[in-house]
N, CA, C and O atoms as CSV, one atom per row, in Angstrom:
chain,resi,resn,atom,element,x,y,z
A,1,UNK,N,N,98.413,90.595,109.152
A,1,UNK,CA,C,99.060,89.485,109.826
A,1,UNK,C,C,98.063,88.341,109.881
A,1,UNK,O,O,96.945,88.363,110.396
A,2,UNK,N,N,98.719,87.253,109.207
A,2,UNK,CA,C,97.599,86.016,109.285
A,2,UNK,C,C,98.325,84.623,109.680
A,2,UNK,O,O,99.525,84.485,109.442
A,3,UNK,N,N,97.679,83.748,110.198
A,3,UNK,CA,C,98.373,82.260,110.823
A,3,UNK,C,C,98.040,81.590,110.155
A,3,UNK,O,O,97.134,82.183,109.569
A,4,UNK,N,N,98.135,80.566,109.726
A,4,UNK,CA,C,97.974,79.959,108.759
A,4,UNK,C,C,98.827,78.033,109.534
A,4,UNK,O,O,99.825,77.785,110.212
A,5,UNK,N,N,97.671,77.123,108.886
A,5,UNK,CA,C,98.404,76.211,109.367
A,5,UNK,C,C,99.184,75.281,108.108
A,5,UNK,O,O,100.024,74.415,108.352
A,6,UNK,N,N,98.857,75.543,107.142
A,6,UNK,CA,C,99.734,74.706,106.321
A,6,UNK,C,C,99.928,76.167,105.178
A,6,UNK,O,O,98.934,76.707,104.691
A,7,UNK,N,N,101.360,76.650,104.885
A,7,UNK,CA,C,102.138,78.404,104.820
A,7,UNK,C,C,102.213,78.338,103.551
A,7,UNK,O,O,101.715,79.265,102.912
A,8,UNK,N,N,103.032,76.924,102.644
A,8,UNK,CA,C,103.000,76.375,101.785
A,8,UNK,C,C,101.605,76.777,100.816
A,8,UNK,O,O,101.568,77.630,99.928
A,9,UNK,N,N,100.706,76.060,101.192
A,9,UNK,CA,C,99.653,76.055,100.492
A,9,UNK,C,C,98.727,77.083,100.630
A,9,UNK,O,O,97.875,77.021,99.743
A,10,UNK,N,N,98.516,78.323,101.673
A,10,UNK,CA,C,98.397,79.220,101.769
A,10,UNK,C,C,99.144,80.581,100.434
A,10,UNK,O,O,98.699,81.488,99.730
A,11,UNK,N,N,100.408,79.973,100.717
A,11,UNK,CA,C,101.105,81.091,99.426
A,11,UNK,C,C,100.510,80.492,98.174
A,11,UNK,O,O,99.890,81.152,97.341
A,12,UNK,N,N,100.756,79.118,98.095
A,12,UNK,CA,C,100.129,79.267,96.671
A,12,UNK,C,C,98.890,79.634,96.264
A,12,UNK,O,O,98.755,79.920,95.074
A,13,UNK,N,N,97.542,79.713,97.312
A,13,UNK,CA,C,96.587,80.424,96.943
A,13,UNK,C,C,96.426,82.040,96.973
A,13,UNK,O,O,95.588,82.743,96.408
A,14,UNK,N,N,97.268,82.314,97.632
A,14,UNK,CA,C,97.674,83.670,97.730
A,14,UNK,C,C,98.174,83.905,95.573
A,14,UNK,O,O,97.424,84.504,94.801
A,15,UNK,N,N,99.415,83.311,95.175
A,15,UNK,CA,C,99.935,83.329,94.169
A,15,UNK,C,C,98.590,83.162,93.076
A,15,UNK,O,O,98.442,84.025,92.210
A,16,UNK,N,N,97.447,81.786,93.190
A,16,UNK,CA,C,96.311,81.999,92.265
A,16,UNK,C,C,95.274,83.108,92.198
A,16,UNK,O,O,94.258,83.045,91.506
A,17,UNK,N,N,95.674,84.305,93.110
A,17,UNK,CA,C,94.846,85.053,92.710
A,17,UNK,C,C,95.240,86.318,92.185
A,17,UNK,O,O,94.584,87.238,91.696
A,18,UNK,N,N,96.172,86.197,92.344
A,18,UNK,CA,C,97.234,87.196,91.545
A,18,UNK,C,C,98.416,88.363,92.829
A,18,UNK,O,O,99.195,89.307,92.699
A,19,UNK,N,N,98.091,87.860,93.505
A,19,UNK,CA,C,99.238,88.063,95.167
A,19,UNK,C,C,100.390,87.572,94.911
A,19,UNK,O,O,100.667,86.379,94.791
A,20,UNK,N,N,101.373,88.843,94.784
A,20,UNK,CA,C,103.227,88.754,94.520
A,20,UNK,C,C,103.378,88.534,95.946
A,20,UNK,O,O,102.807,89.106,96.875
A,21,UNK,N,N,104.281,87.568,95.964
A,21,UNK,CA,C,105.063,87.159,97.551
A,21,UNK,C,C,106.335,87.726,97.465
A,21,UNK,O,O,107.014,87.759,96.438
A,22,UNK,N,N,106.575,88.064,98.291
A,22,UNK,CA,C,108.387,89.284,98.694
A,22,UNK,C,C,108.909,88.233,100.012
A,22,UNK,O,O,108.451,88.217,101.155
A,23,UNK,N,N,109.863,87.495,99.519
A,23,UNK,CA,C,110.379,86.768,100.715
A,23,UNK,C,C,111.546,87.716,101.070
A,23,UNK,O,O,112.383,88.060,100.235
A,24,UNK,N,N,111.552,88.320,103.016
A,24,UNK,CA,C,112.630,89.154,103.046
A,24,UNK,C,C,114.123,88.296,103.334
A,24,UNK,O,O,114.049,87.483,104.256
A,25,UNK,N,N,115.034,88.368,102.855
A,25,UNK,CA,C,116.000,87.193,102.980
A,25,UNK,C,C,117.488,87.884,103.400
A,25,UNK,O,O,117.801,88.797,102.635
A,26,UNK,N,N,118.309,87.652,104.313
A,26,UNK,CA,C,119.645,88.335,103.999
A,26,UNK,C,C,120.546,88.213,102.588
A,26,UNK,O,O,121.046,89.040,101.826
A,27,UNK,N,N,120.495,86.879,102.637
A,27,UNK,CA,C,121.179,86.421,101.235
A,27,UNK,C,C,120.354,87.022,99.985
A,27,UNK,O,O,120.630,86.407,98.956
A,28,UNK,N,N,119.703,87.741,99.854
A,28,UNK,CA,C,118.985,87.710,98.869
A,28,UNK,C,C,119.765,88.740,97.832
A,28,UNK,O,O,120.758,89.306,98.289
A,29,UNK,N,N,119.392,89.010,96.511
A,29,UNK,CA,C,120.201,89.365,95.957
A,29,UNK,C,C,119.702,90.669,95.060
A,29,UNK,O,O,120.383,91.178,94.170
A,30,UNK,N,N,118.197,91.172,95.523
A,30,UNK,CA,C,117.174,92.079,95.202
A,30,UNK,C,C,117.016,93.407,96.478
A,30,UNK,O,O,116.183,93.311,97.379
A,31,UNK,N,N,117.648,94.204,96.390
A,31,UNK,CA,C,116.915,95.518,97.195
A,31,UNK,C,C,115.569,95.754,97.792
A,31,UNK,O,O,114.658,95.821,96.968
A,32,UNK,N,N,115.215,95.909,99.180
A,32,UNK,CA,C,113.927,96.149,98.791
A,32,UNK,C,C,113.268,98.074,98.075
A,32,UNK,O,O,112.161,98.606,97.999
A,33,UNK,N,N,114.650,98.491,97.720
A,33,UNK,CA,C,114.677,99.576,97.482
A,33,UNK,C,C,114.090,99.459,95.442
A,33,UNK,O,O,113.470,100.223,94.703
A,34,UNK,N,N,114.619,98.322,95.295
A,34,UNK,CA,C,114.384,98.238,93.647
A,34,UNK,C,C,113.269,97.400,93.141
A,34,UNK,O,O,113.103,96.989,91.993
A,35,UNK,N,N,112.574,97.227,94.131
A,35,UNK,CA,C,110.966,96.511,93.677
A,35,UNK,C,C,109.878,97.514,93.751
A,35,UNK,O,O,109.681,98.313,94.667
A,36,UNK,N,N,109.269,97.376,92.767
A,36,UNK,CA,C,108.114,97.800,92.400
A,36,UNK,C,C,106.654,97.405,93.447
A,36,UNK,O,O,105.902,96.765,92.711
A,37,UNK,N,N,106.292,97.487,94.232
A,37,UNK,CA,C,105.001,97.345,94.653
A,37,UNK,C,C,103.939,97.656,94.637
A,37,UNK,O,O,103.418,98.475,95.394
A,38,UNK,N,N,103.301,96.903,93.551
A,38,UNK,CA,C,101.696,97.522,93.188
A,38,UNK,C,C,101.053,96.237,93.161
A,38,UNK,O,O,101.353,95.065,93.390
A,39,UNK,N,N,100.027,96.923,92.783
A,39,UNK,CA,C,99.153,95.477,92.762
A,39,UNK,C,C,99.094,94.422,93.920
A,39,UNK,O,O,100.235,94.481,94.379
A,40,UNK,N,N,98.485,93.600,94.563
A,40,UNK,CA,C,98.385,92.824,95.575
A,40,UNK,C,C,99.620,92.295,95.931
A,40,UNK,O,O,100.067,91.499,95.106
A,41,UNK,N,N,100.518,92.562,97.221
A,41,UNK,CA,C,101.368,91.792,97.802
A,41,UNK,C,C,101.398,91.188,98.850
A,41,UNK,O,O,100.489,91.321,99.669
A,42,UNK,N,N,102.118,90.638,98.996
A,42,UNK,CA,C,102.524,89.968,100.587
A,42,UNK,C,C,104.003,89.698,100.950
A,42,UNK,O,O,104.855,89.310,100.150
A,43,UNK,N,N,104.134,89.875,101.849
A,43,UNK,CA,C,105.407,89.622,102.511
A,43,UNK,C,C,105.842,88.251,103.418
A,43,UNK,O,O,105.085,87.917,104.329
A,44,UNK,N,N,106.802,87.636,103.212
A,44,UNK,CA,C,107.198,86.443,104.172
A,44,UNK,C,C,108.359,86.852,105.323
A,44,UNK,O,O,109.518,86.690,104.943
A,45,UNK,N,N,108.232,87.196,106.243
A,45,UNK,CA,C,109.082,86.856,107.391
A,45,UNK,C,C,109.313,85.896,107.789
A,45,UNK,O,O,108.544,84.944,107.917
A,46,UNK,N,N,110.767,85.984,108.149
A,46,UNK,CA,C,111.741,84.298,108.455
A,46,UNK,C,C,111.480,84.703,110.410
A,46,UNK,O,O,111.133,85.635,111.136
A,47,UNK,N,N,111.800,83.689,110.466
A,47,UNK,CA,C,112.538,83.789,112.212
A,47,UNK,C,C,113.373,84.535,112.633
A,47,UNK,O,O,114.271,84.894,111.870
A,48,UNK,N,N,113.348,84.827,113.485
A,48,UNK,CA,C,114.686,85.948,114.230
A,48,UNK,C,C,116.154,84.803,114.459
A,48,UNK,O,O,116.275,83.976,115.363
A,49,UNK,N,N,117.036,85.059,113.455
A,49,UNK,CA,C,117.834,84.272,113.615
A,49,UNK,C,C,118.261,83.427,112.540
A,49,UNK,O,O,119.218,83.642,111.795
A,50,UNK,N,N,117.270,82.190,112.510
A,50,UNK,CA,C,116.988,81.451,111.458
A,50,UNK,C,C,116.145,81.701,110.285
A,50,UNK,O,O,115.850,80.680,109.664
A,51,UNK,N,N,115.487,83.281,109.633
A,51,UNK,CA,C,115.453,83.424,108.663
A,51,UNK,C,C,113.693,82.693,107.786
A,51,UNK,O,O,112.562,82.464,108.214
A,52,UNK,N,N,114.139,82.612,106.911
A,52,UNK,CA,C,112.847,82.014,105.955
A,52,UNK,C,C,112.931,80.866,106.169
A,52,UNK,O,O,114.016,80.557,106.662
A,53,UNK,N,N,112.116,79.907,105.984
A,53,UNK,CA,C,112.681,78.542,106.072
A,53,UNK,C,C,112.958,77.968,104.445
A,53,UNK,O,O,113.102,78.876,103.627
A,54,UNK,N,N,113.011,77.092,104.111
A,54,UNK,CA,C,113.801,76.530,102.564
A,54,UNK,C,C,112.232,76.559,102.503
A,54,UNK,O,O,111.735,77.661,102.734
A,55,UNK,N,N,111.642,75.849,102.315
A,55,UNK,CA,C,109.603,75.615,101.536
A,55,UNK,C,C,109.849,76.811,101.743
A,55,UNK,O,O,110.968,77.202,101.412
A,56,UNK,N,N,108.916,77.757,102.342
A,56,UNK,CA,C,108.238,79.048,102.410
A,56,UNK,C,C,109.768,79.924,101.723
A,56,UNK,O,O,109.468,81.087,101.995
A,57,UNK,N,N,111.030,79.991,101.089
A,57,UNK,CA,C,111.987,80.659,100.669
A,57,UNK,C,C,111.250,80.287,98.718
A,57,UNK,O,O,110.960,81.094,97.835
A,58,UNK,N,N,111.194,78.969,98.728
A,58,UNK,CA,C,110.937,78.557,97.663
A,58,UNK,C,C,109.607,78.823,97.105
A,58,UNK,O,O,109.343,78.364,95.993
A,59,UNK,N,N,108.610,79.616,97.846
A,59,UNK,CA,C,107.556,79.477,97.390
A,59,UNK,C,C,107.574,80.925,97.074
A,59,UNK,O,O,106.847,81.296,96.153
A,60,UNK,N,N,108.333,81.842,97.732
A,60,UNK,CA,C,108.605,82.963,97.323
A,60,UNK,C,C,108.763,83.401,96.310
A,60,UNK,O,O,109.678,82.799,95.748
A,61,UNK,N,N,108.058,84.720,95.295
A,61,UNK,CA,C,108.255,85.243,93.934
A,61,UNK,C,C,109.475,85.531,93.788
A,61,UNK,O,O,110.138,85.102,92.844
A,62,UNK,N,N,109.910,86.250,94.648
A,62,UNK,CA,C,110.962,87.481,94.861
A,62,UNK,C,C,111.326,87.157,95.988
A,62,UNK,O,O,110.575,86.715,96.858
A,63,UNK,N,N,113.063,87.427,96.145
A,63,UNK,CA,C,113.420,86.962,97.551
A,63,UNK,C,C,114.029,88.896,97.520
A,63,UNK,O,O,114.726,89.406,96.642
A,64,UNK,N,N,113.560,89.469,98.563
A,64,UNK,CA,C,114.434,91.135,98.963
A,64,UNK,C,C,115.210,91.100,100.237
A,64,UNK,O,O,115.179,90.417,101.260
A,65,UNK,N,N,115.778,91.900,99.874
A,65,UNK,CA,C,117.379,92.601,100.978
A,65,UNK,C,C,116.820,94.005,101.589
A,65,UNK,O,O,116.253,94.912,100.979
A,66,UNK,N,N,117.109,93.928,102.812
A,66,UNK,CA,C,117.074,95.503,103.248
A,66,UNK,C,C,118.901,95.737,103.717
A,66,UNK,O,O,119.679,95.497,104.640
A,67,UNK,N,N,118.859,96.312,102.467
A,67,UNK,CA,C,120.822,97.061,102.280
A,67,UNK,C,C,121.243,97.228,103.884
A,67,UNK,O,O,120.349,97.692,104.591
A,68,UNK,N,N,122.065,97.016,104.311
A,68,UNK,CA,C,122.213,97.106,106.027
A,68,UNK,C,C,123.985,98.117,105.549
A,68,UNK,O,O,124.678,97.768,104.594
A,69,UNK,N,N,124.277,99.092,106.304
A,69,UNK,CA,C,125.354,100.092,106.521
A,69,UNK,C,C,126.242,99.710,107.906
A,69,UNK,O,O,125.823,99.179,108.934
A,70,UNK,N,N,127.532,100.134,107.603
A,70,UNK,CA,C,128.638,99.532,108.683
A,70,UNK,C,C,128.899,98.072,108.923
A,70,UNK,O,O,129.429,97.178,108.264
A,71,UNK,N,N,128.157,98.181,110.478
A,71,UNK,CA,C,128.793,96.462,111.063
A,71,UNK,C,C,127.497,95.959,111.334
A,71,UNK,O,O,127.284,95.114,112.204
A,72,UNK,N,N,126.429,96.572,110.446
A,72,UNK,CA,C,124.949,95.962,111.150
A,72,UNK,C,C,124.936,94.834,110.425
A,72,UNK,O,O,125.633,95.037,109.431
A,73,UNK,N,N,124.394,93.493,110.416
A,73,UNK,CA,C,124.441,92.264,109.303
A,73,UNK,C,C,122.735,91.910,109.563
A,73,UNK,O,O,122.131,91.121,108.836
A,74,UNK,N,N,122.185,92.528,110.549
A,74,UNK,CA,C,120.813,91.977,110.300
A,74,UNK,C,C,120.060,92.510,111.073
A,74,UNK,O,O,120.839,92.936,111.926
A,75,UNK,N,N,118.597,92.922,111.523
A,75,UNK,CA,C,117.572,93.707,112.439
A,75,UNK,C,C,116.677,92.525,112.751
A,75,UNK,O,O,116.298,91.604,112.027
A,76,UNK,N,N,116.450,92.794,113.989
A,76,UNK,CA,C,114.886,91.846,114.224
A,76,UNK,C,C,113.990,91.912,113.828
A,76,UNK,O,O,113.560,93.050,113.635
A,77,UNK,N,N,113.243,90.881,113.500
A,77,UNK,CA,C,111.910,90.909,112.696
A,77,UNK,C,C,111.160,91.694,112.887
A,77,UNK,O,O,111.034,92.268,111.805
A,78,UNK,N,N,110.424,92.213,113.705
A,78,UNK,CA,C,109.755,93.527,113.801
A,78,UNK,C,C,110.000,94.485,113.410
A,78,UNK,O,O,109.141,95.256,112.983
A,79,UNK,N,N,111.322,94.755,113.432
A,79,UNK,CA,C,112.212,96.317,112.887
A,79,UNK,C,C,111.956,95.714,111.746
A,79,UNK,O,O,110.832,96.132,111.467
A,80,UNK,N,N,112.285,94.999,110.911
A,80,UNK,CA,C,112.527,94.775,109.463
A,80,UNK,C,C,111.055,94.210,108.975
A,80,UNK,O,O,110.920,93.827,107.813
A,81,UNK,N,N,110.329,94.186,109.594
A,81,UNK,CA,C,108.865,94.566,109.045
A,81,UNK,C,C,108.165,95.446,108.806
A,81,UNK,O,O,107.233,95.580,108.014
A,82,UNK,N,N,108.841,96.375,109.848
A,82,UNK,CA,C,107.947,97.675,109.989
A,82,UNK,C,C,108.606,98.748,108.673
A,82,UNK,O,O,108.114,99.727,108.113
A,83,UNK,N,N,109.858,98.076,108.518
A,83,UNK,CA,C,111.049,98.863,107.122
A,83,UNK,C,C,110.102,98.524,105.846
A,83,UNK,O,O,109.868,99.324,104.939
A,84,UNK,N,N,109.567,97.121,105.937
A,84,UNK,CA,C,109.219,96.845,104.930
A,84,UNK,C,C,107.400,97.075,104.191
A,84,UNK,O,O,106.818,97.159,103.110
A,85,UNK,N,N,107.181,97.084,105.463
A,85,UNK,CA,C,105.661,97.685,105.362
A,85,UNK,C,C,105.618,99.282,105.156
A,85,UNK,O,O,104.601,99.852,104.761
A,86,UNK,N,N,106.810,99.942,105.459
A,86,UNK,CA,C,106.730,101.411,105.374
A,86,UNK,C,C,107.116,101.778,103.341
A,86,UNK,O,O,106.590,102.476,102.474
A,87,UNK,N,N,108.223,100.888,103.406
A,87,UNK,CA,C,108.318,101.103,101.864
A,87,UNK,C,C,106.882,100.595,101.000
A,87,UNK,O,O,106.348,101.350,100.188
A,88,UNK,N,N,106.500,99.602,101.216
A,88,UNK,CA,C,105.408,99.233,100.267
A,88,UNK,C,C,104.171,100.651,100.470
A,88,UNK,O,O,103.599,101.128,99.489
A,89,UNK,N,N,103.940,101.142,101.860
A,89,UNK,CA,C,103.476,102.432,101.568
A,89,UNK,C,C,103.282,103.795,101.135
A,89,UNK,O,O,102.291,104.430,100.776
A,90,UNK,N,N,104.901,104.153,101.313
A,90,UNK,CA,C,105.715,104.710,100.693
A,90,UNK,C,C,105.267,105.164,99.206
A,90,UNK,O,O,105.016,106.256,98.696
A,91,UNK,N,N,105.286,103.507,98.631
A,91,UNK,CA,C,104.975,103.845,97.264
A,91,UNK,C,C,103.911,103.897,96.457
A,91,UNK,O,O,103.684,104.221,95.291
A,92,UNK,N,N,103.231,103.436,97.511
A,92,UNK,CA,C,101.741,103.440,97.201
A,92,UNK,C,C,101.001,105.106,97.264
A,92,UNK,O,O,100.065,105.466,96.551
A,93,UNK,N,N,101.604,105.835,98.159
A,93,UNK,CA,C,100.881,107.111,98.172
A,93,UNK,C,C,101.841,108.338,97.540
A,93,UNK,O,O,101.406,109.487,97.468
C-alpha cells in the first residue's frame, strides 16, 4: 500500500520498469480469474462507490472483474482487495 501524490505519474513509472497495472473495474470486461500474474504487478483500487477514476482507469494495462453471483453487483473495497491480493497469491505459490 503506497500514497502517492500525483497516481498518474506514479503508474507510469511503475509501467517503465516493467510493473503490469490491473485496474479492478465493475464494467470491466476481463475476469480476475483469467489473468495471468507473474512478473511485477500492481493493482488500482477505485473508491467505494465511485470506482476508478477516468486518468488512473486509463492508465491502467488491464482493467479486471471479480465475477459477482445472484443479486450481489459489487463488494467494498477492502473485501475486493483482499479477493484480489489472495488470487495474485494463489498463483504465485
Amino acid at each position: 500500500l503506497i500514497q502517492v501524490t500525483n497516481l498518474a505519474r506514479c503508474m507510469r513509472s511503475l509501467q517503465e520498469k516493467g510493473i503490469w497495472i490491473y485496474g479492478a473495474a465493475g464494467e470491466a470486461t476481463n475476469s480476475i480469474y483469467d489473468c495471468q500474474f507473474s512478473g511485477g504487478v500492481a493493482i488500482a483500487m477505485g473508491a467505494e462507490g465511485k470506482g476508478l477514476r477516468r486518468l488512473t482507469r486509463e492508465h491502467c494495462d488491464k482493467l479486471i472483474k471479480l465475477p459477482m453471483a445472484g443479486s450481489v453487483t459489487s463488494l467494498n473495497v477492502s473485501v475486493a482487495t483482499g479477493i484480489c491480493l489472495f488470487e495474485v497469491v494463489r498463483q504465485r505459490t
